[in-house]
C-alpha positions in Angstrom: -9.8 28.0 -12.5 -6.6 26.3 -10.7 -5.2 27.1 -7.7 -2.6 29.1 -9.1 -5.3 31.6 -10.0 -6.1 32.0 -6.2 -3.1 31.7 -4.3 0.6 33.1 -5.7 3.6 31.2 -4.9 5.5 32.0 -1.5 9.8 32.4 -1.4 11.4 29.7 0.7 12.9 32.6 2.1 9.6 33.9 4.2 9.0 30.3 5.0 11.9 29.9 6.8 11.0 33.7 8.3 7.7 32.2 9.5 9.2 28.7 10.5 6.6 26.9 8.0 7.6 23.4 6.8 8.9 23.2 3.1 6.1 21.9 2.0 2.1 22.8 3.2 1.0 19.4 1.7 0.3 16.9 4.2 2.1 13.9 4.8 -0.9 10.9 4.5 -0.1 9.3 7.5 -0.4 12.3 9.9 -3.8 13.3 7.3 -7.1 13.2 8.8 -9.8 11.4 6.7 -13.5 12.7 6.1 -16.6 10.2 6.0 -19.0 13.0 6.7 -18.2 16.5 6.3 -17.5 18.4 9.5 -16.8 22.2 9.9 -14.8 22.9 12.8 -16.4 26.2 12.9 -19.5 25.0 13.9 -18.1 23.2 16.4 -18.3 24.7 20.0 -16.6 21.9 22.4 -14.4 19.3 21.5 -14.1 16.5 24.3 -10.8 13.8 24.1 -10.5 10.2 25.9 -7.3 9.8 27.7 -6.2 6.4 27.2 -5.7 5.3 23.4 -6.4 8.5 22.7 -4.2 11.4 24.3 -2.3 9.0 26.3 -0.4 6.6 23.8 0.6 3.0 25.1 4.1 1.7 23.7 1.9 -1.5 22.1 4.6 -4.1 22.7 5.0 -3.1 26.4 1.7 -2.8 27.7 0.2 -5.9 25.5 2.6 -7.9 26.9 2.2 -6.7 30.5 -1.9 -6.9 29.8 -1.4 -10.5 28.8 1.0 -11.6 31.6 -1.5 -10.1 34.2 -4.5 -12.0 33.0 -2.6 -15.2 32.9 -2.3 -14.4 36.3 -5.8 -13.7 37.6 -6.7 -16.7 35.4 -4.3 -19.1 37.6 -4.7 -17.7 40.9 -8.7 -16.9 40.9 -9.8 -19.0 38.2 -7.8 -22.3 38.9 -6.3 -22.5 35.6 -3.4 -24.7 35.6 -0.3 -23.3 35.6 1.2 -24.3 32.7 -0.4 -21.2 31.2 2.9 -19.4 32.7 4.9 -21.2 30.1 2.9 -19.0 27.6 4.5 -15.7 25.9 1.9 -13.4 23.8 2.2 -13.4 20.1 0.3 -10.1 18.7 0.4 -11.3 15.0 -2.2 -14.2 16.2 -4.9 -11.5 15.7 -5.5 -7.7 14.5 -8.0 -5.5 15.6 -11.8 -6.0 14.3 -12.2 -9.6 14.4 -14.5 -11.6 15.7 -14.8 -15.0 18.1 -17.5 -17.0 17.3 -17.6 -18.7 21.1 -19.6 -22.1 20.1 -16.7 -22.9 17.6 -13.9 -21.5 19.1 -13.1 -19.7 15.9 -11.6 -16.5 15.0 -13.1 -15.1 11.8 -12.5 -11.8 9.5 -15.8 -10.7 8.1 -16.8 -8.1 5.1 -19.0 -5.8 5.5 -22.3 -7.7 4.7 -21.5 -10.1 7.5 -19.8 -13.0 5.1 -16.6 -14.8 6.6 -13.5 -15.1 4.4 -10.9 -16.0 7.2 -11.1 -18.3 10.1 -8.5 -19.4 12.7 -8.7 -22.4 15.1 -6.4 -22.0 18.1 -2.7 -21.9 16.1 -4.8 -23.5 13.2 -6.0 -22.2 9.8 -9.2 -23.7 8.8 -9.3 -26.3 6.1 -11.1 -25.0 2.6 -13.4 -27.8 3.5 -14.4 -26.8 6.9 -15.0 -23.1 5.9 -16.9 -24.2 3.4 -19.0 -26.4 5.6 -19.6 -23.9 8.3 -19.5 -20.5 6.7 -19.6 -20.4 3.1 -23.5 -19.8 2.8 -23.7 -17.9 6.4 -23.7 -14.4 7.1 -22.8 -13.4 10.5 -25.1 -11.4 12.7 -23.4 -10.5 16.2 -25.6 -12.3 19.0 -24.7 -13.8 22.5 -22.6 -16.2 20.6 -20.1 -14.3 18.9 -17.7 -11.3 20.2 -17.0 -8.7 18.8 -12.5 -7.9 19.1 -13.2 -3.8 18.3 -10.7 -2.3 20.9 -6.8 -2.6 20.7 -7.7 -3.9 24.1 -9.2 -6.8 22.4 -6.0 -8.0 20.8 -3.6 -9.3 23.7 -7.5 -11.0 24.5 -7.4 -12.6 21.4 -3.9 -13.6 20.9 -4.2 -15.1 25.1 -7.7 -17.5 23.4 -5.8 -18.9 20.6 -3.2 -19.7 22.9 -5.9 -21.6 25.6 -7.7 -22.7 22.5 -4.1 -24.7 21.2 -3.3 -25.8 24.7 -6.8 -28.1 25.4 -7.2 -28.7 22.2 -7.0 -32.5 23.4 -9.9 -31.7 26.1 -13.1 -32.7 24.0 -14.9 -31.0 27.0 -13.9 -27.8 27.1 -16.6 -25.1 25.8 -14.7 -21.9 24.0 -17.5 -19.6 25.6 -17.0 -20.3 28.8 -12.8 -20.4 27.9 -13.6 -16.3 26.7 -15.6 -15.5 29.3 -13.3 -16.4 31.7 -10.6 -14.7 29.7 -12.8 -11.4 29.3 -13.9 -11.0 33.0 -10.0 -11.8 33.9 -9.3 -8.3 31.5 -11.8 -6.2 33.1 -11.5 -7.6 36.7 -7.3 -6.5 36.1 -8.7 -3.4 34.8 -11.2 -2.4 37.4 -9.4 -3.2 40.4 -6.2 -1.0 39.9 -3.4 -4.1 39.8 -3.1 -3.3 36.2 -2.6 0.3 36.6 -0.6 0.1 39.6 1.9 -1.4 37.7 1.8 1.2 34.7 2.0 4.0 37.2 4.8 3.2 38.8 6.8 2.7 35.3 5.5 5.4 33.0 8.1 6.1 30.8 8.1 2.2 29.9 4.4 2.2 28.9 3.3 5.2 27.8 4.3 7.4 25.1 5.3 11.4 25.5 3.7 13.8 23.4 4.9 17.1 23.6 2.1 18.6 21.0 -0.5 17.4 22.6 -0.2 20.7 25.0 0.2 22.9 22.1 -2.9 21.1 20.2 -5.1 21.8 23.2 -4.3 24.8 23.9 -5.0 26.2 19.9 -8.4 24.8 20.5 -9.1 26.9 23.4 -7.4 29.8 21.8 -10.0 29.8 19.0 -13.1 29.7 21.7 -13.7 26.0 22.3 -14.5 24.2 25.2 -11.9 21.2 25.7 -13.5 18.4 28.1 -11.6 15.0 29.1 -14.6 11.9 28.9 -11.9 9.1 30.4 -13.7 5.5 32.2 -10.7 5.8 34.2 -10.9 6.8 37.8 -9.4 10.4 39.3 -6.0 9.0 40.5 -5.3 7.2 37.2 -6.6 9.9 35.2 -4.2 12.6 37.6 -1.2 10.2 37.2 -0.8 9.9 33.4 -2.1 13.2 32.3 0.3 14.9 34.8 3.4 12.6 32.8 2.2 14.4 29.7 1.4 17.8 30.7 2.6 19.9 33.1 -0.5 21.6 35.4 -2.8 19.5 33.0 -6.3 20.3 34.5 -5.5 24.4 33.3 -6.0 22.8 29.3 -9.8 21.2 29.9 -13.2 23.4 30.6 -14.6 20.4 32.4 -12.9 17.3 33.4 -15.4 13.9 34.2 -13.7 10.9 35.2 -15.4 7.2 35.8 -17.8 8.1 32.7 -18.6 4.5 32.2 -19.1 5.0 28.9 -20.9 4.0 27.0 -23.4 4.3 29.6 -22.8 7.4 29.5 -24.6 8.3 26.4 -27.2 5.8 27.2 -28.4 5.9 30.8 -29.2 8.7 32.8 -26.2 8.5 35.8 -26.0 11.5 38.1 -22.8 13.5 38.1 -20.6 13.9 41.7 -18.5 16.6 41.3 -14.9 16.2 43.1 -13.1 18.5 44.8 -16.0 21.0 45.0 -13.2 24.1 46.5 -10.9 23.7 43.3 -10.9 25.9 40.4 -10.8 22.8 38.1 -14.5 21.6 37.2 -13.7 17.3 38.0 -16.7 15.1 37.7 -17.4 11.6 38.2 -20.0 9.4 36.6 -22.7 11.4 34.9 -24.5 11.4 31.8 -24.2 13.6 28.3 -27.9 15.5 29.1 -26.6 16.9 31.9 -23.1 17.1 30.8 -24.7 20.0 27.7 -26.5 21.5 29.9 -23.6 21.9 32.3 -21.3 22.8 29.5 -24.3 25.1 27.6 -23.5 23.1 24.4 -25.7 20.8 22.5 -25.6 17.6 20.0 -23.7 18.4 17.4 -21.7 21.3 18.8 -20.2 18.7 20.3 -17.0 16.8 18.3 -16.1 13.9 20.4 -12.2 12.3 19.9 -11.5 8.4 21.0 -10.2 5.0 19.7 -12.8 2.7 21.1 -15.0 1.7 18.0 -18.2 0.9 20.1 -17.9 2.8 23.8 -16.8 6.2 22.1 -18.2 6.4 18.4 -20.5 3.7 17.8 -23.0 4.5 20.8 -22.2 8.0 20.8 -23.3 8.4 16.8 -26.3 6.0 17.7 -27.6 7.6 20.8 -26.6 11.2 20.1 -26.4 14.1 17.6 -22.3 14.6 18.7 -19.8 14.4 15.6 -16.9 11.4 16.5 -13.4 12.0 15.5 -11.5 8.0 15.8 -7.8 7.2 16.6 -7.0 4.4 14.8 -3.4 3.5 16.2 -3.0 1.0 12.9 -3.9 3.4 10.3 -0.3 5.1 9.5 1.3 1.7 9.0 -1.9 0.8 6.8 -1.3 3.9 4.8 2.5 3.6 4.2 2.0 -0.1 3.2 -0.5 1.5 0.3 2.4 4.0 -0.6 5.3 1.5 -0.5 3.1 -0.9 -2.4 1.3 1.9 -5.0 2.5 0.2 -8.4 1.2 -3.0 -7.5 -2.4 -1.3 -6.7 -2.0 0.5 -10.0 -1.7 -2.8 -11.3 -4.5 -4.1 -9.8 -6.8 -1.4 -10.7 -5.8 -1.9 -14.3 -6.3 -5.5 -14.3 -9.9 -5.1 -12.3 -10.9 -2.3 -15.5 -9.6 -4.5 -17.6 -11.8 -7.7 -16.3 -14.9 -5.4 -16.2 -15.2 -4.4 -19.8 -14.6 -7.6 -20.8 -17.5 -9.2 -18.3 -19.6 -6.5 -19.5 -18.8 -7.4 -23.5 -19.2 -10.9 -22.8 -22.6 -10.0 -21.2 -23.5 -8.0 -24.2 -22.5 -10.0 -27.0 -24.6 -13.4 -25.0 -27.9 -11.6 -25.6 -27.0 -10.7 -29.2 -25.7 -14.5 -29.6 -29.6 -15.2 -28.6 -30.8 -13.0 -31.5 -28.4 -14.6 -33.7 -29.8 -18.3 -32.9 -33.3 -17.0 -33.0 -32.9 -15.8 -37.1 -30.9 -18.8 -38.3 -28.2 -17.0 -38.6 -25.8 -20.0 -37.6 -22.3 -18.9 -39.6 -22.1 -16.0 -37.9 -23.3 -17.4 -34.7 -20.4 -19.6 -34.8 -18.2 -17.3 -34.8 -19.3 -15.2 -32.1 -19.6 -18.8 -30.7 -15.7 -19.5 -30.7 -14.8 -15.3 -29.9 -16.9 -15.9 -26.7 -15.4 -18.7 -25.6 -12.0 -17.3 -26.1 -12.7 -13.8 -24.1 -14.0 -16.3 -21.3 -10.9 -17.9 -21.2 -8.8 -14.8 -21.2 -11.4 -13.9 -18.6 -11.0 -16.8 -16.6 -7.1 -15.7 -16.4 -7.5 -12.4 -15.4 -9.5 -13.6 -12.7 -6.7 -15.8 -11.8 -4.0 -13.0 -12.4 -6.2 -10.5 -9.6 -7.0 -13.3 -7.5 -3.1 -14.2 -6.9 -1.5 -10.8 -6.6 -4.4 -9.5 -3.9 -3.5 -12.3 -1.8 0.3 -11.5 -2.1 -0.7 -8.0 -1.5 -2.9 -8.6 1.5 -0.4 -10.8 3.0 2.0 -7.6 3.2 -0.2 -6.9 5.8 -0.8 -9.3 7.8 0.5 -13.2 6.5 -2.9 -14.2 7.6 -5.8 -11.5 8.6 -4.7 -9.1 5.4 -5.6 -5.3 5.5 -7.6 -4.0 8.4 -10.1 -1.7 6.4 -10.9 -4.3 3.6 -11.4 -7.8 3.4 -11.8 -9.7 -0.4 -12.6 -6.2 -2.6 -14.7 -4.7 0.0 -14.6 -3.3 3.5 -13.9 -5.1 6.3 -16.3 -5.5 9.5 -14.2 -2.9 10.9 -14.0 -1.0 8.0 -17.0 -0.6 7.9 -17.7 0.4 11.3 -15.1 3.4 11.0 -17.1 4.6 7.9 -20.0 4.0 9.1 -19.9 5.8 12.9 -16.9 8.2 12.8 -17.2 11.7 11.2 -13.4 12.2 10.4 -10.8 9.9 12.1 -6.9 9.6 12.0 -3.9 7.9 13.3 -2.9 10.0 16.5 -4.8 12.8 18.2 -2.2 15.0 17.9 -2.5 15.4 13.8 -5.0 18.3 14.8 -2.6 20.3 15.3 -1.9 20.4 11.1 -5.5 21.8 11.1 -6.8 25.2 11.8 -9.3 25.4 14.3 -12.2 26.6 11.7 -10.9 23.5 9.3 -13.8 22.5 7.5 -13.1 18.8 6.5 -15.4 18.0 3.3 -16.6 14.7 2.6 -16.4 14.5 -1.5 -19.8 12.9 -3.3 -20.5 9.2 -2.4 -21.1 7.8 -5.9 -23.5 4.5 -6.6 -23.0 2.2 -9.3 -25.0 3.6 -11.6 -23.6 6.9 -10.9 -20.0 6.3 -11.8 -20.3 5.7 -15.1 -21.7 9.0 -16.0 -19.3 11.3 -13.3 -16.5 9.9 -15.1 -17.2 11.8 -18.1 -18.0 15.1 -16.0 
């Protein structure tokens, strides 16, 4: 039965009455996407990060301030010369999900079985003969030498390596790991002490964003019986000064409020909670841990849907170490998505020419063992033939190989001239791709698309199909 058997057709007249869009379909990029399916109505509490998460950072602004500061911390604490102040940050050096392998001083794209396809050396592309030597027959398992770039964080870190990495590349002595830690530690020490802040805080409107639904999406989850919590790392004052630039008496919109979570040691370690300003009506915590935050908030496991951008602090350990459902902002994935749209024909394309070059490998494949039977009873005429047919569909193979090869890279590169998409990487997921299928229930490109859901939503994840299902569901 199709829809029109359910639901019948509503004037444009009583949607412009009710003040509904045109349309009820939902634009992709504002769509949330299922890996595991998640009814809201089971959900009791729904928890939100601030930064990344409700509180947007104008990328250009705040990468470049990020980048600036630890340039400085590096040169004044770290005696780095100054020279480095001649630097200004590049964000397409890098994208988000990469990795540093620290011995090398190599950036690398992985798959999602750990195998490199891309590697950058400072400014430098590797040459196919130095890939080949180093990573062609490695897979990649994330130890104390490699580092993982998850975070949008990460990328003003990586573009600021390449950058050191370019400048002593003359320095046969320098050691990359030392040259990230340094980097890294610089980032957290700007981050921990409050310089970094200080300096967004007195300039709001230059680094982060407004949201005006963000109110409105908050309050519709508390209208429909949810708990709403704020999990931030960020201290009180921080946390006070940018929630208070996007909502107006902000603490009235959360149940509980923790602040300095650490995570994700949060969901790991067993921190007491302080509670701050014990005489206010607010509930504002410090520290903690998520045992005693359910029973505090009377909620358990998954009851719980948690909403953040930071791969590993807020999904990954959170999915690992507890039974809460995840809910990721990827910042990246509305440009991903209108890429795919803008670019749908040459995907159609694609697909055709992938169908195309899987029958034939199949036929090849079949008619190889009959070719076998045909030597076997002397049947050489006919075995001839087959003989020259083969060859020919391997050729024709061989150019379709070719063809695909050729328009993904110029598709790819539409992306990013060198990294390619962020969710795959060479006809599979990406390392990162992975990780957002792997740990996050449902995710999205801005907190705020909840509001195009209903509060008892149930976002259904449709069957995951093996290969040796596919061919029989296609008939179905």
């Amino acid at each position: 039965m199709n829809q029109s058997s359910y639901f019948s057709p509503i004037s444009e007249e009583l949607l412009k009455k009710c003040k509904a869009p045109e349309s009820l379909k939902r634009d992709p990029t504002r769509t949330i996407y299922t890996n595991r399916t998640l009814d809201l109505n089971e959900i009791k509490a729904v928890g939100f990060d601030m930064d990344y998460t409700l509180a947007n950072y104008h990328k250009k602004s705040m990468e470049n301030l990020q980048y600036k500061q630890t340039i400085d911390y590096l040169v004044k604490k770290l005696n780095y010369p100054a020279t480095l102040y001649q630097l200004n940050y590049d964000s397409s050096l890098s994208i988000r999900g990469l990795v540093l392998d620290k011995r090398r001083g190599h950036l690398l794209k992985m798959d999602m079985h750990g195998n490199v396809w891309r590697a950058m050396h400072g400014y430098r592309h590797l040459s196919s003969e130095e890939f080949n030597k180093i990573y062609k027959h490695k897979k990649i398992k994330i130890t104390k030498d490699y580092a993982s770039l998850d975070s949008l964080f990460a990328i003003p870190e990586a573009s600021l390596f390449c950058d050191l990495v370019n400048l002593f590349s003359k320095d046969t002595s320098i050691k990359y790991g030392k040259l990230f830690e340094d980097i890294r530690s610089s980032i957290d020490v700007i981050h921990s002490d409050g310089s970094l802040k200080a300096i967004i805080s007195k300039d709001l409107s230059t680094y982060i964003e407004s949201h005006p639904d963000i109110g409105l999406m908050l309050h519709k989850l508390r209208s429909s019986g949810k708990k709403v919590f704020l999990l931030t790392n960020s201290h009180l004052n921080y946390t006070e000064t940018v929630m208070s630039y996007l909502l107006d008496n902000w603490h009235s919109y959360f149940d509980f409020i923790i602040t300095a979570s650490q995570k994700p040691a949060f969901f790991t370690e067993k921190r007491p909670f302080k509670q701050l300003q014990p005489g206010s009506q607010h509930r504002i915590f410090e520290g903690g841990n998520i045992h005693d935050f359910e029973k505090i908030a009377q909620v358990r496991g998954s009851e719980i849907l948690y909403v953040g951008d930071h791969i590993y602090g807020d999904i990954v350990r959170s999915k690992k170490s507890t039974l809460w459902r995840t809910c990721l902002i990827v910042e990246e994935l509305p440009k991903e998505i209108e890429h795919y749209i803008r670019y749908k024909s040459d995907l159609e394309h694609m697909s055709n020419i992938d169908s195309e070059r899987l029958k034939l490998d199949s036929d090849i494949g079949e008619h190889r063992v009959l070719l076998a039977y045909l030597d076997a009873a002397k049947q050489d005429t006919e075995a001839a033939k087959l003989r020259k047919e083969m060859e020919k569909a391997k050729k024709y193979l061989a150019y379709l190989d070719d063809q695909m090869n050729d328009m993904q890279d110029a598709f790819e590169r539409r992306f990013h001239p060198f990294w390619g998409e962020l969710f795959h990487e060479h006809h599979d997921l990406s390392r990162f791709g992975t990780q957002v299928r792997g740990y996050s229930c449902i995710y999205t490109g801005k907190v705020t698309n909840l509001l195009h859901y209903s509060p008892l939503h149930s976002f259904r994840k449709s069957s995951e199909l093996m290969s040796h299902d596919q061919q029989f569901h296609q008939t179905i």
